[in-house]
N, C-alpha and C positions, 0 to 999 in steps of 0.2 A: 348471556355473559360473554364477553368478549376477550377473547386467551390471544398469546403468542404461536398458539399451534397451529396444525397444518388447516390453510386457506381455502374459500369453498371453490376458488380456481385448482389448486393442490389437488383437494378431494376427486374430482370430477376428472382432470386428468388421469388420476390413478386407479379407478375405475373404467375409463372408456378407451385406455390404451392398452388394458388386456381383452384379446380376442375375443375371449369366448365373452367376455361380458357384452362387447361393441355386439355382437351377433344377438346375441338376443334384443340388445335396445331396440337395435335396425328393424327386427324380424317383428316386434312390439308396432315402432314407429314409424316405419317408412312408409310412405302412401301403398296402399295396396296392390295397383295398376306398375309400381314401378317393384314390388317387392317382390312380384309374380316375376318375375325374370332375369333377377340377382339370384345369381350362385352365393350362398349366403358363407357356403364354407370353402369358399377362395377369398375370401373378406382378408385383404392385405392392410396393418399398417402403413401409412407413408409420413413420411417428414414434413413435419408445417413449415418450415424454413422456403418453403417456395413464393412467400409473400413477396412482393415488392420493397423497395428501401421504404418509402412515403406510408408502408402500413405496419413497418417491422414492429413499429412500437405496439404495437396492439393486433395483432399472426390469429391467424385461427387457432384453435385449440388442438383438435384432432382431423385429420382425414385417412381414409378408407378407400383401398380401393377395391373392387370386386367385378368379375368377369360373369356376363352375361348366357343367362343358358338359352340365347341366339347366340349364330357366328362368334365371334371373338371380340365382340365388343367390351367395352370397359364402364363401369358407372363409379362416379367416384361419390363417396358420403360425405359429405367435409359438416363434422357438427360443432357447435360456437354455442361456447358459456355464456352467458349472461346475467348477473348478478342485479342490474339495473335498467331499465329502458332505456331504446333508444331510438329518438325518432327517425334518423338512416340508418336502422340496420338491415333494413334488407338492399338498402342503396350497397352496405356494407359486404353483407354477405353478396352479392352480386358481383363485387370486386373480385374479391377470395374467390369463388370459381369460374372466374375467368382468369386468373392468375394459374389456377392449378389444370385448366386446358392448354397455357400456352405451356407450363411443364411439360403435359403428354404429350404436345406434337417436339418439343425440344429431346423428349428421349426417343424418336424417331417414327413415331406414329403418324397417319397423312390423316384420320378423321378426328372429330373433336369428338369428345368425352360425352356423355351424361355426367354434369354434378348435381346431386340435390344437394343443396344448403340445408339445415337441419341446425333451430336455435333451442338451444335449451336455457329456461329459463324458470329461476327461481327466486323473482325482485319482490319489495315490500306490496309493489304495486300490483294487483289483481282484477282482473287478468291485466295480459299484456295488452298494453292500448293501444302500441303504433299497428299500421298494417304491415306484414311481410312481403307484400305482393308492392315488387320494385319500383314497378309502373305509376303507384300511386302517391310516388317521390314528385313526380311532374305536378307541374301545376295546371298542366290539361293532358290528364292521363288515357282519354281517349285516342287522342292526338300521337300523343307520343305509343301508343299499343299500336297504332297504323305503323309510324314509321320505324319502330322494331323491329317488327314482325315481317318486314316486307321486305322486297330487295333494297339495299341501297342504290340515292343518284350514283350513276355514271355517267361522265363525260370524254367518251371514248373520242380523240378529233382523230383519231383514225381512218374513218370513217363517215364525218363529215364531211359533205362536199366544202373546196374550197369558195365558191361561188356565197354559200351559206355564213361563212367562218366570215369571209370579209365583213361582212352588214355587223359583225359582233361590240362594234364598238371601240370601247377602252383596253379590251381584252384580245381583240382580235389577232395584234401581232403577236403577241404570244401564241396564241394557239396556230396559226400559219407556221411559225419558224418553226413549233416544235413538230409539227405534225410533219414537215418536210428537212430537217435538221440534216435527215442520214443519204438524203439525194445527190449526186453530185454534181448535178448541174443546177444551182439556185436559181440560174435564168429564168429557168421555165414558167419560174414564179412569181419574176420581176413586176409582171404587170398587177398582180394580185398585193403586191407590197407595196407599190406604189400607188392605188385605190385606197389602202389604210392608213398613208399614211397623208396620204390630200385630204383626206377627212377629217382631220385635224384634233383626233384625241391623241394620239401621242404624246406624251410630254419630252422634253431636250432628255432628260435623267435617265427615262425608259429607253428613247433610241438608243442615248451610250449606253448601256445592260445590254441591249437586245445585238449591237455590234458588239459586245464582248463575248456574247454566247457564242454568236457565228461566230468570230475567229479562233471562239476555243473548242467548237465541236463540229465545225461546218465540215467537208469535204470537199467543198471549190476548188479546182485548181487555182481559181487568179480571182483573189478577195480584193485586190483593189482595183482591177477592171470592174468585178462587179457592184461595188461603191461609189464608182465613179457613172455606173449605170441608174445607177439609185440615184444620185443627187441631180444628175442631168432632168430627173422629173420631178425631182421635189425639193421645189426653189427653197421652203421653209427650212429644212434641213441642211439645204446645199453647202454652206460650212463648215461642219461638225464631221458631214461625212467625205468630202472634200479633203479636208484637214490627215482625217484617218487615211486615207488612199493613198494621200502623198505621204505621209510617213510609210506605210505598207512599202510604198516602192522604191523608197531611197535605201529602207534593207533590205531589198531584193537588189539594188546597184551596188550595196557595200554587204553582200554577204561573204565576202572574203577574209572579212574579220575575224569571225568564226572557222574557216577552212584554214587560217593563216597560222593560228596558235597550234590546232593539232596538227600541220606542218613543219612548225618551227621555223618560223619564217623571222627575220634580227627583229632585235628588241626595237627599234626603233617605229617598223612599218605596225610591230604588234602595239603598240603605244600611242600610236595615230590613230587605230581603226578601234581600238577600244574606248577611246576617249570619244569618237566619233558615233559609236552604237550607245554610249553612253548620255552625248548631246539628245540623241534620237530618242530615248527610253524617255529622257525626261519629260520632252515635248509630247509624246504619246500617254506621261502621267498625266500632263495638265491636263490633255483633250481629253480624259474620260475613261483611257483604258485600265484595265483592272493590273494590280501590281503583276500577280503571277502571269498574267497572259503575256505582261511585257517581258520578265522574263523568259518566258521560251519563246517571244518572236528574236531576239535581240541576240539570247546567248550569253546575255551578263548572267554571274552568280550574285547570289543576294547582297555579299557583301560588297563586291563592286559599283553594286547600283545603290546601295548606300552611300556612295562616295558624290559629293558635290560636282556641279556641273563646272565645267571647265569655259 
């Protein structure tokens, strides 16, 4: 018979959020191997509210945490109601305690947790039919136990030679610039970026990105000598980077625009060289470069460089 009273969610919380009860369920039902080394009577309430937004609607019910009689480790119980089945609940519960690891290292911990996940369940259906065992959410759960369980890929280009990195392809400027970004003489690598880029995956789209990287994290001292390096070998490009060099150097002729306003130099000479760095920014939008990097080569404020070209 079906009442207004308290829920079989209700019920279950108000049982398993007093200690002494959660203690003996644990001490009942936690795997054996792992009950053998839970301090059963340091068994801490914790707050389910550590869920993520995308699972708030549906939070674990309870978690537990309890210290280890090894070292000072922590195991945490996180146990989930169940009233009905459900085919990702262990995809589910697999969430929820990875949610409540990044808690532990958030309250200042450097190792990750033991959570068992622990469902309880009391649905029409009998037994429970899905698997618990996460793994079996894949559709090649073999497959997927390798590459869990294993390290993940790294692609460290740190450490790859450049020699290697060039053959890379489509991918290869990327990996060159970033591996070499924090050097500051780009030269050294001129020849290797001009080998990737006579190979001809580059796309026009990419080269402008990969110039707007360098000018916004390189340390070159002289970014449009070095552009002007680069296109003297790569005819295909030669415009685009050509284009960037001579803008780069014309506000390196007129960086007195910038010097002239924190001087205070008449309105008139400041009115000429803004309107001027202004010309400059826009020609610098059209080629490709990114808004913000125009602004901090230029010195205009954003709303200046809002303002129409003159």
């Amino acid at each position: 018979m079906k009442t207004n009273g308290i829920s079989h969610d209700a019920l279950f919380k108000h049982f398993l959020a007093h200690k002494e009860t959660a203690q003996d369920f644990l001490a009942i039902h936690l795997p054996a191997s792992i009950r053998e080394i839970c301090d059963l009577a340091t068994l801490t309430l914790e707050s389910g509210s550590f869920v993520d937004e995308a699972l708030r609607a549906s939070h674990s019910d309870v978690l537990y945490s309890v210290r280890t009689r090894k070292g000072s480790g922590y195991i945490y119980a996180l146990i989930e109601h169940q009233s009905s089945p459900d085919r990702h609940m262990a995809f589910r519960l697999m969430r929820y305690a990875i949610a409540a690891m990044q808690r532990h290292l958030d309250a200042g911990h450097t190792t990750l947790p033991l959570v068992v996940p622990i469902l309880f369940y009391h649905g029409r259906v009998s037994p429970y039919p899905w698997s618990l065992r996460w793994l079996d959410g894949f559709a090649a759960p073999d497959f997927a136990r390798r590459l869990y369980s294993a390290s993940f890929p790294l692609v460290d280009i740190t450490v790859i030679p450049d020699e290697e990195i060039v053959v890379h392809r489509r991918v290869a400027l990327l990996e060159l610039l970033q591996k070499h970004i924090r050097q500051r003489d780009l030269t050294l690598i001129l020849d290797k970026l001009v080998s990737i880029l006579l190979l001809g995956y580059t796309s026009e789209q990419q080269l402008r990105a990969a110039i707007n990287y360098l000018l916004s994290n390189a340390n070159t001292p002289a970014p449009a000598a070095f552009l002007r390096q680069l296109a003297r070998h790569t005819p295909q490009h030669k415009e685009t980077l050509m284009t960037i060099a001579e803008h780069l150097e014309e506000l390196g002729r007129r960086k007195g625009f910038r010097e002239g306003r924190l001087k205070g130099r008449k309105e008139g000479q400041e009115k000429g060289q803004k309107s001027e760095a202004l010309r400059i920014a826009h020609e610098m939008l059209r080629n490709g470069l990114e808004r913000a990097l125009v602004l901090q080569l230029t010195g205009l404020s954003e709303a200046e460089l809002a303002q129409p070209k003159h």
